[in-house]
PDB file of N, CA, C and O in Angstrom:
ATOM      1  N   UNK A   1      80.276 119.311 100.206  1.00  0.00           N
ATOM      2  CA  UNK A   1      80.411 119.862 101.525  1.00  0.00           C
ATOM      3  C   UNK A   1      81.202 121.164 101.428  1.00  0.00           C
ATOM      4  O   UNK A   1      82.322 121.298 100.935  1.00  0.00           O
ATOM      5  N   UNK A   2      80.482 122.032 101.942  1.00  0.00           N
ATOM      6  CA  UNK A   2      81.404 123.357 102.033  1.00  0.00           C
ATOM      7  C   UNK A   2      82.335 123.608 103.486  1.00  0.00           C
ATOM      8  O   UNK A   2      81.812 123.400 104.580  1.00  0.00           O
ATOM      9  N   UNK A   3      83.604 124.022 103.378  1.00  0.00           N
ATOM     10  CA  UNK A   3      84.088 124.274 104.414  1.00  0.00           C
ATOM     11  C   UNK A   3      84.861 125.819 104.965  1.00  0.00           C
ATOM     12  O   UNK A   3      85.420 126.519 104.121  1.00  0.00           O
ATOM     13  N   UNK A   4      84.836 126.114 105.974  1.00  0.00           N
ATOM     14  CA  UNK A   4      85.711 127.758 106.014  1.00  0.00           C
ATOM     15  C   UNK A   4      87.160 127.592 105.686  1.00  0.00           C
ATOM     16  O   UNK A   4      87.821 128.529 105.239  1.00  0.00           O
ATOM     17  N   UNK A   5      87.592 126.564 105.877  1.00  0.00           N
ATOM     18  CA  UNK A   5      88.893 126.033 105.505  1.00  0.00           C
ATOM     19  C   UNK A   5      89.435 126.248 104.482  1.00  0.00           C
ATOM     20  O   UNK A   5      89.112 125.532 103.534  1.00  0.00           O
ATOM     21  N   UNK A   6      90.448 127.293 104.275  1.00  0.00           N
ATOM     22  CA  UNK A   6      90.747 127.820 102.283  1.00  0.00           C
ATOM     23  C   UNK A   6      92.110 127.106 102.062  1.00  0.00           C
ATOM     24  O   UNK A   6      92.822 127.356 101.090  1.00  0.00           O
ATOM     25  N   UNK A   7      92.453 126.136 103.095  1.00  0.00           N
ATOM     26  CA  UNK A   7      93.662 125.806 102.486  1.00  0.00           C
ATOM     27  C   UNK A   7      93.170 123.888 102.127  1.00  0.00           C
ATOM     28  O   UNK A   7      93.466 123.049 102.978  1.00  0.00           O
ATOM     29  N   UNK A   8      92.512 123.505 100.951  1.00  0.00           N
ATOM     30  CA  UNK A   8      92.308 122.276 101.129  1.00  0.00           C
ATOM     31  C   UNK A   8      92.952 122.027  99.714  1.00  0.00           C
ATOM     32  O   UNK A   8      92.712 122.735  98.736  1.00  0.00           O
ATOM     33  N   UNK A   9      93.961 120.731  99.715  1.00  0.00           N
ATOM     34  CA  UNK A   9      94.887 120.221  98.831  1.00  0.00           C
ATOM     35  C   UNK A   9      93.945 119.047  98.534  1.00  0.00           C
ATOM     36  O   UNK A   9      93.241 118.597  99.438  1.00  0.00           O
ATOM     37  N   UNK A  10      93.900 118.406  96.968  1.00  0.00           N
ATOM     38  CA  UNK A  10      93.281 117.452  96.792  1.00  0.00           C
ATOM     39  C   UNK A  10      94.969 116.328  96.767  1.00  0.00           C
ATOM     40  O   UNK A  10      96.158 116.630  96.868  1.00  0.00           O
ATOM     41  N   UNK A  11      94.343 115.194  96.609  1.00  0.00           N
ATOM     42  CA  UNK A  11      95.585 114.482  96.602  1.00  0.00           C
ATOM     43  C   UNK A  11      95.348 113.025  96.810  1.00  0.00           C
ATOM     44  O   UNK A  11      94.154 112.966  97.101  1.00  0.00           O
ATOM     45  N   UNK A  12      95.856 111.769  96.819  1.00  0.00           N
ATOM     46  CA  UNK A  12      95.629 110.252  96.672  1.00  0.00           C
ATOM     47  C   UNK A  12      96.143 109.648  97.886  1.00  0.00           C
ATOM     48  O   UNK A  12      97.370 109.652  97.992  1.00  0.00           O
ATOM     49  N   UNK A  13      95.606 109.237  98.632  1.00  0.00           N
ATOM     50  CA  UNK A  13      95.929 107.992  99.525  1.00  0.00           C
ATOM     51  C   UNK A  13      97.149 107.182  99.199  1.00  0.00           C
ATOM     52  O   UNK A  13      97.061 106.482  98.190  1.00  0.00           O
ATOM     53  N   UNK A  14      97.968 107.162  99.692  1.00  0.00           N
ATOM     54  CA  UNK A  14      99.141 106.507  99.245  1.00  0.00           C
ATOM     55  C   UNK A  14      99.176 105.238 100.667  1.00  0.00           C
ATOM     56  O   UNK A  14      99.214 104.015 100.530  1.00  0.00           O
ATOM     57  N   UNK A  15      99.156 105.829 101.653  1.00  0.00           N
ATOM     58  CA  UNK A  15      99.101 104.413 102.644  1.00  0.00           C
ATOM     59  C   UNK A  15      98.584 104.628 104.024  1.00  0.00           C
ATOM     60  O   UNK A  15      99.009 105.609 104.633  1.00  0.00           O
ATOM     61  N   UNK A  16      97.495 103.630 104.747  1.00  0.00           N
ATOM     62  CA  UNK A  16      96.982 103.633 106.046  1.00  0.00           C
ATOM     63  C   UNK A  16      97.914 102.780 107.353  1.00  0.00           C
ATOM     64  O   UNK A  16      98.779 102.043 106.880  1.00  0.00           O
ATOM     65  N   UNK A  17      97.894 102.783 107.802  1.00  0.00           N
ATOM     66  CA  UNK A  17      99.054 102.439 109.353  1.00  0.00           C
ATOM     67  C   UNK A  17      98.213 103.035 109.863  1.00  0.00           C
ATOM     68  O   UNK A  17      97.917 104.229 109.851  1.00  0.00           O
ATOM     69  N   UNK A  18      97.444 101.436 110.746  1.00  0.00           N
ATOM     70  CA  UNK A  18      96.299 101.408 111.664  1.00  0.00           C
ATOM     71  C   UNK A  18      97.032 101.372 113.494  1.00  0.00           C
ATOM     72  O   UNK A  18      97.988 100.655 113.789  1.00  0.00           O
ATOM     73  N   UNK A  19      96.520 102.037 114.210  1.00  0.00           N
ATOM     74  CA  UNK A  19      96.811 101.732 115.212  1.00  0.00           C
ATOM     75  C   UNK A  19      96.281 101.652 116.342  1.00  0.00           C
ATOM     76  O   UNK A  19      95.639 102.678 116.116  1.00  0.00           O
ATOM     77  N   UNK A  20      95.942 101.367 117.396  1.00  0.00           N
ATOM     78  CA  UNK A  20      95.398 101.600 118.482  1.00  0.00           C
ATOM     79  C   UNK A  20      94.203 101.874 118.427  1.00  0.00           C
ATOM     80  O   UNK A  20      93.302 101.050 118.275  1.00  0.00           O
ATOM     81  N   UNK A  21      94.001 103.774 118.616  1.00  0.00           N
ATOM     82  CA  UNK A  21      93.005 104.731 118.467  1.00  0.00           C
ATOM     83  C   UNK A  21      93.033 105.124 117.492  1.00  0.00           C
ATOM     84  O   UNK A  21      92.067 105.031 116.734  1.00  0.00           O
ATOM     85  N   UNK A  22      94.509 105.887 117.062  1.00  0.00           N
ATOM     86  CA  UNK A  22      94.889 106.868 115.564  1.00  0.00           C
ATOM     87  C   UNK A  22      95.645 105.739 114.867  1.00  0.00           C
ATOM     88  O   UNK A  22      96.369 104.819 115.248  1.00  0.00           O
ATOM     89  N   UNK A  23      95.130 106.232 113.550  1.00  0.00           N
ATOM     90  CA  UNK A  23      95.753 105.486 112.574  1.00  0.00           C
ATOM     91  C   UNK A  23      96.706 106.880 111.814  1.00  0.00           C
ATOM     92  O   UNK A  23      96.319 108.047 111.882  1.00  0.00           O
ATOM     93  N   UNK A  24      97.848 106.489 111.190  1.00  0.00           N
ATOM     94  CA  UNK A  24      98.248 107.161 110.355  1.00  0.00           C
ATOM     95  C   UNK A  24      98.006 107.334 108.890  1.00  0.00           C
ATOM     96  O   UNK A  24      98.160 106.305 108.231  1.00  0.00           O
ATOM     97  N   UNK A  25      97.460 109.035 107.860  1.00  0.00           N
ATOM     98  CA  UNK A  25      97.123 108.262 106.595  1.00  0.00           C
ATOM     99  C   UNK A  25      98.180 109.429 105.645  1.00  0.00           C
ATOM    100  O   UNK A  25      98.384 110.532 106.151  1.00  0.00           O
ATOM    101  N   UNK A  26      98.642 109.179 104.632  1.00  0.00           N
ATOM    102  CA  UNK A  26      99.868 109.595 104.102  1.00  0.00           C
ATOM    103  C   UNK A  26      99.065 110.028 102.790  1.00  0.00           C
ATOM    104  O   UNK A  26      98.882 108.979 102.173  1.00  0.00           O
ATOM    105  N   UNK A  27      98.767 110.590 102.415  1.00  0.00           N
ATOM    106  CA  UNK A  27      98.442 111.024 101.412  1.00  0.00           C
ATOM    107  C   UNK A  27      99.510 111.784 100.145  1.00  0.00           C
ATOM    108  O   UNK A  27     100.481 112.405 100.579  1.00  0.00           O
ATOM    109  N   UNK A  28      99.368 111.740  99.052  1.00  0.00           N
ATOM    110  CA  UNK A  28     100.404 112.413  97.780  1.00  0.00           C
ATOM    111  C   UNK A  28      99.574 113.590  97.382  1.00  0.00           C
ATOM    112  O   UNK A  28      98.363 113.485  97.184  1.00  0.00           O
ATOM    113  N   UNK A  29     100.037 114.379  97.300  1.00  0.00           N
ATOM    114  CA  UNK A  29      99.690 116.023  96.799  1.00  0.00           C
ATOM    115  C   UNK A  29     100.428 116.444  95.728  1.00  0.00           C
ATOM    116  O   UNK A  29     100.430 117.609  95.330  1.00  0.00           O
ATOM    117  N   UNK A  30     101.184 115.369  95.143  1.00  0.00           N
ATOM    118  CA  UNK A  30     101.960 115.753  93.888  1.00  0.00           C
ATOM    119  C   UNK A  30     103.179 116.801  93.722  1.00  0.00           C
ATOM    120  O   UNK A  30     103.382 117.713  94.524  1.00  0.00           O
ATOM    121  N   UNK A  31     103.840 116.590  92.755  1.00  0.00           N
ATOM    122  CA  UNK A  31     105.194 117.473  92.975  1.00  0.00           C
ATOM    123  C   UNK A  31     105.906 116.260  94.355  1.00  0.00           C
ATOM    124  O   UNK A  31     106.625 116.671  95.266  1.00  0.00           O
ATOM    125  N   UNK A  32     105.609 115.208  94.238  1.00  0.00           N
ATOM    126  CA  UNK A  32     107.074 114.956  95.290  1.00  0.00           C
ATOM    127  C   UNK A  32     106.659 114.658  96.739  1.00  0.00           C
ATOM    128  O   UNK A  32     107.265 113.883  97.478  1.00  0.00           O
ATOM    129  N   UNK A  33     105.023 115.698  97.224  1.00  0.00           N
ATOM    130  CA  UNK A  33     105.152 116.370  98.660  1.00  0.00           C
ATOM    131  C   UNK A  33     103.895 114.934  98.996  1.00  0.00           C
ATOM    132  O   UNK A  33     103.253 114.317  98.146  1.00  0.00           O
ATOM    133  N   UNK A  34     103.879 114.754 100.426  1.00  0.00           N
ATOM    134  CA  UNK A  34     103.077 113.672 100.975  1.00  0.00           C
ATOM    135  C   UNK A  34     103.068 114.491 102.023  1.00  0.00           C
ATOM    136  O   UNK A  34     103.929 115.243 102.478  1.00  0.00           O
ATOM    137  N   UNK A  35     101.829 114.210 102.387  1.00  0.00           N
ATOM    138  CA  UNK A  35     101.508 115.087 104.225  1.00  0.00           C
ATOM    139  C   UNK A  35     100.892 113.864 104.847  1.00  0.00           C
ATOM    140  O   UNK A  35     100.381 112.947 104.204  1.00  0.00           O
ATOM    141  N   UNK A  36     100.969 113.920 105.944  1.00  0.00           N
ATOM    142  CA  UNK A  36     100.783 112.363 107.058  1.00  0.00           C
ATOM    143  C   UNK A  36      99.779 113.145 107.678  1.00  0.00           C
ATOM    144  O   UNK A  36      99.771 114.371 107.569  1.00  0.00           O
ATOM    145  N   UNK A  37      98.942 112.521 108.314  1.00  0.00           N
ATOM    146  CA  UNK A  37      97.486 112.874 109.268  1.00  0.00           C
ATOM    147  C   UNK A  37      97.495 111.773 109.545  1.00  0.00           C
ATOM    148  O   UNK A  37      97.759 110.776 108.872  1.00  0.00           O
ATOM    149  N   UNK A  38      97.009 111.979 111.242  1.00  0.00           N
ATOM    150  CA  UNK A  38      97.031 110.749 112.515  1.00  0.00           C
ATOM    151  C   UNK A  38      95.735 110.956 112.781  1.00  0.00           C
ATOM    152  O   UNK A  38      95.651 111.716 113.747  1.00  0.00           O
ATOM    153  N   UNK A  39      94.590 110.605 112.339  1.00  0.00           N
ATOM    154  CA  UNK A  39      93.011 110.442 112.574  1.00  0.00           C
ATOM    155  C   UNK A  39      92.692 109.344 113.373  1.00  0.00           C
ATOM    156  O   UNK A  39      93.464 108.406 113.567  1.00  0.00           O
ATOM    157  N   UNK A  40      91.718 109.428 113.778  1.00  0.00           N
ATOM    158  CA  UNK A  40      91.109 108.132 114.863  1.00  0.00           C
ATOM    159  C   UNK A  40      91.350 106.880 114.056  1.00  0.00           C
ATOM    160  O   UNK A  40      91.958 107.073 113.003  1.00  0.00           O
ATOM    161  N   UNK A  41      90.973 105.536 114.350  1.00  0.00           N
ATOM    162  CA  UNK A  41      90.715 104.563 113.681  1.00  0.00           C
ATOM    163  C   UNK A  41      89.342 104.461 113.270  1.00  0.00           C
ATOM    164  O   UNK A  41      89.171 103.521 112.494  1.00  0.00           O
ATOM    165  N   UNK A  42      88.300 105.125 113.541  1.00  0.00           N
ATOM    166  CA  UNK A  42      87.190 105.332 113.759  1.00  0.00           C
ATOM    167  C   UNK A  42      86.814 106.623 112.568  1.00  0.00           C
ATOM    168  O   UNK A  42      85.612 106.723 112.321  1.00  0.00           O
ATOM    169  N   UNK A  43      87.643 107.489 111.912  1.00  0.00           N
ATOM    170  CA  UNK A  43      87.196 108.572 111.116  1.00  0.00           C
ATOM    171  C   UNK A  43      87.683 107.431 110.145  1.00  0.00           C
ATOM    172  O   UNK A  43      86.888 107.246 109.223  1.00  0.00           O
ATOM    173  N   UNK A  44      88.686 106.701 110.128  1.00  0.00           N
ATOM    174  CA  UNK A  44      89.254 105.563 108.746  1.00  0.00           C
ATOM    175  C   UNK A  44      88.114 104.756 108.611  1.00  0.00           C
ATOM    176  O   UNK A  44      87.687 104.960 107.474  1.00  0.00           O
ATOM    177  N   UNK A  45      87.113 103.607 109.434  1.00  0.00           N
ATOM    178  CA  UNK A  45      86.745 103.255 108.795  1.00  0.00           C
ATOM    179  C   UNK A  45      85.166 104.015 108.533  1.00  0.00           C
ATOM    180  O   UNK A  45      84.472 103.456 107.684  1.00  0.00           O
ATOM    181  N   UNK A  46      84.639 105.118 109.143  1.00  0.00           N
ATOM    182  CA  UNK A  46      83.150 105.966 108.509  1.00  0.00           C
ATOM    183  C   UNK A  46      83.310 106.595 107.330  1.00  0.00           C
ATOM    184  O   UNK A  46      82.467 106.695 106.439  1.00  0.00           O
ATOM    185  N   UNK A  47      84.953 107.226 107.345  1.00  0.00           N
ATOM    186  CA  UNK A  47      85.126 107.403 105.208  1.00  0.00           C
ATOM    187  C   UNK A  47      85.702 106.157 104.243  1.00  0.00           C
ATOM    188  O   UNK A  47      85.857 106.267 103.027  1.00  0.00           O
ATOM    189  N   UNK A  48      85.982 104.981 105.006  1.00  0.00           N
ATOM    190  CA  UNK A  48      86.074 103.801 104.491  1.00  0.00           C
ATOM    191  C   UNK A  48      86.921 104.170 102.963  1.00  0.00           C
ATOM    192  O   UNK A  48      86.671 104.233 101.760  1.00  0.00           O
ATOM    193  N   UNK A  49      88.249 104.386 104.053  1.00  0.00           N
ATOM    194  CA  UNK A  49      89.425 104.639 103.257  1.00  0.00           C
ATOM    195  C   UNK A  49      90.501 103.852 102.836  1.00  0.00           C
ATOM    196  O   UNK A  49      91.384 103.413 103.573  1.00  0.00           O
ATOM    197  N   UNK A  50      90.426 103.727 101.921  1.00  0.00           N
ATOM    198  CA  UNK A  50      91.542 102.934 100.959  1.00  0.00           C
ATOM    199  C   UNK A  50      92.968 103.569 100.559  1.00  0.00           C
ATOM    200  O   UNK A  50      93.318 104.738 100.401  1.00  0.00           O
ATOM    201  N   UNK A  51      93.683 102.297 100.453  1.00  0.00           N
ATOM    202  CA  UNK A  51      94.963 103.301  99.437  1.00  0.00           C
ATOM    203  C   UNK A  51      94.217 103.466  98.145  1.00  0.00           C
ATOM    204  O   UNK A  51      93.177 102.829  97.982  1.00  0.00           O
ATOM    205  N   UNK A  52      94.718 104.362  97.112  1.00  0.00           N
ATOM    206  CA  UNK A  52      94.501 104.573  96.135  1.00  0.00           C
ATOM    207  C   UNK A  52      92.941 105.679  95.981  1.00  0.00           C
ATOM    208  O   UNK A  52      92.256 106.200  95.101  1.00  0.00           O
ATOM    209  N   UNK A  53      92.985 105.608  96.965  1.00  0.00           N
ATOM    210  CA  UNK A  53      90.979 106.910  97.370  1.00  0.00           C
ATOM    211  C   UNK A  53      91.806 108.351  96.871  1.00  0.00           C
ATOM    212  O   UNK A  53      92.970 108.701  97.063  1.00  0.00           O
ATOM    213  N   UNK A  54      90.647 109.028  96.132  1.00  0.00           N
ATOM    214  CA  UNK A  54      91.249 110.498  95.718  1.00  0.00           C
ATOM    215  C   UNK A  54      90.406 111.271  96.906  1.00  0.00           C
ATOM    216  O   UNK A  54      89.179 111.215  96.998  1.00  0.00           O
ATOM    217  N   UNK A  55      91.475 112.178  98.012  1.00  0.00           N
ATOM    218  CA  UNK A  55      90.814 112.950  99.177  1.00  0.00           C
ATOM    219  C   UNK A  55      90.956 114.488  98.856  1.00  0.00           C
ATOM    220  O   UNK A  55      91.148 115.049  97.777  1.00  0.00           O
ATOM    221  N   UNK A  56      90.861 114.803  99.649  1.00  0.00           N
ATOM    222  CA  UNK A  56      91.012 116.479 100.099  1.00  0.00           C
ATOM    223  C   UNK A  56      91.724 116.765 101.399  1.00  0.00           C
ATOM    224  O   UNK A  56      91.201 116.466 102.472  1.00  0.00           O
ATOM    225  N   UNK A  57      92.767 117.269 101.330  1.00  0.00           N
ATOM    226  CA  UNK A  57      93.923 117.217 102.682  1.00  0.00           C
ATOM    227  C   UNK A  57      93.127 118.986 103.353  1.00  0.00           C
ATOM    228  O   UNK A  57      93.432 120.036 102.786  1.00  0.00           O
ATOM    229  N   UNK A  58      92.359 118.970 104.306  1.00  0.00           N
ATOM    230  CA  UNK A  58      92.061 120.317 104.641  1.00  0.00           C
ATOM    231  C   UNK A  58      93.215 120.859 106.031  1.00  0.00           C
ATOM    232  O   UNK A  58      93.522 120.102 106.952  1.00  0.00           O
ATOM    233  N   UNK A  59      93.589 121.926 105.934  1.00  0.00           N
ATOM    234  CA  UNK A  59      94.410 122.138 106.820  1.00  0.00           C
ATOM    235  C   UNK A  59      93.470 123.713 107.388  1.00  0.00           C
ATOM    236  O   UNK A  59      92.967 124.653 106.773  1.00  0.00           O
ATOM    237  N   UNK A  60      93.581 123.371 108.774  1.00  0.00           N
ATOM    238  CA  UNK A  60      92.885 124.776 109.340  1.00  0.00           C
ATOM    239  C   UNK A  60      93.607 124.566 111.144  1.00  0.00           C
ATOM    240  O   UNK A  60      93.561 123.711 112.029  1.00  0.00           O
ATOM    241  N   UNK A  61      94.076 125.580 110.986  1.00  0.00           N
ATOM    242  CA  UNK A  61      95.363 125.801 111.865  1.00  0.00           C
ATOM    243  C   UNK A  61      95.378 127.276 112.337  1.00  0.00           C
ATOM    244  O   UNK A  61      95.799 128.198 111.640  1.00  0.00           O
ATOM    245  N   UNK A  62      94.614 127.481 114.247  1.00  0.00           N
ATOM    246  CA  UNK A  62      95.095 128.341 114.271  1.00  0.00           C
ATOM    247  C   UNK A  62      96.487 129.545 114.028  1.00  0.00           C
ATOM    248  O   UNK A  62      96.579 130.767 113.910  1.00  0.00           O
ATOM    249  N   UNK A  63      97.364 128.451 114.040  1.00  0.00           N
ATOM    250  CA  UNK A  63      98.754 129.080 114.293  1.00  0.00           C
ATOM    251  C   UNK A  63      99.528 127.576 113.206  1.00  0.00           C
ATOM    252  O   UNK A  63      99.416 126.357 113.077  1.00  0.00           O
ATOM    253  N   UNK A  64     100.410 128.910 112.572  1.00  0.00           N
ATOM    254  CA  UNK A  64     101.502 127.818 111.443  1.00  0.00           C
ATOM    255  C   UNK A  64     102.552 128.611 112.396  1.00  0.00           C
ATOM    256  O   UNK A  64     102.572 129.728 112.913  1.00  0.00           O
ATOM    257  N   UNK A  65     103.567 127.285 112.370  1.00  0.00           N
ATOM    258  CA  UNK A  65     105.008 127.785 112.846  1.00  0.00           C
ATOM    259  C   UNK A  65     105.893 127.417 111.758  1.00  0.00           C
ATOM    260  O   UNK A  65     105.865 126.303 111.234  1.00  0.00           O
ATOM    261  N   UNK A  66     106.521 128.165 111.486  1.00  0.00           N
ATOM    262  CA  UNK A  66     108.494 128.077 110.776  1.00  0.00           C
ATOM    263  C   UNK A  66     109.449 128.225 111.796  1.00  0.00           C
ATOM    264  O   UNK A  66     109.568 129.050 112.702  1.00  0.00           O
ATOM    265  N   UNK A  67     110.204 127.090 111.397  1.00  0.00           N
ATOM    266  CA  UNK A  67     111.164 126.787 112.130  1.00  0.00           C
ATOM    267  C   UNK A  67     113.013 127.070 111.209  1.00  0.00           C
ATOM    268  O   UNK A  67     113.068 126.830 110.003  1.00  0.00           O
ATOM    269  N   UNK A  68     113.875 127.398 111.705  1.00  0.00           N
ATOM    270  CA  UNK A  68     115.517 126.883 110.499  1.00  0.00           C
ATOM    271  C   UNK A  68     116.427 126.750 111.675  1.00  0.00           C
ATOM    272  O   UNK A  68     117.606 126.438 111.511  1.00  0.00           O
TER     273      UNK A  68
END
């Protein structure tokens, strides 16, 4: 799948926390760093995601904020 998205991190499923609608999924990107994504319960089970699944974290964001 190709995407316009140039910022996509590959990285491992580390843990799902199902909820409601959104589930939470935590993924490892190595070096230390984990990024969390709150997806439907419904995108979890059509990529029928596991811990331990090797993903692609795509980030496409009109606007990044920094904060100190």
């Amino acid at each position: 799948m190709k995407l316009s998205a140039r910022n996509q991190i590959p990285g491992r499923v580390v843990s799902i926390t199902p909820g409601a609608v959104n589930g939470t999924v935590k993924v490892d990107i190595g070096s230390g760093s984990v990024v969390t994504s709150s997806i439907t319960e419904e995108a979890i089970v059509d990529l029928a995601l596991t811990e331990g699944d090797e993903v692609t974290v795509v980030i496409k964001a009109s606007d990044v904020l920094i904060a100190k």
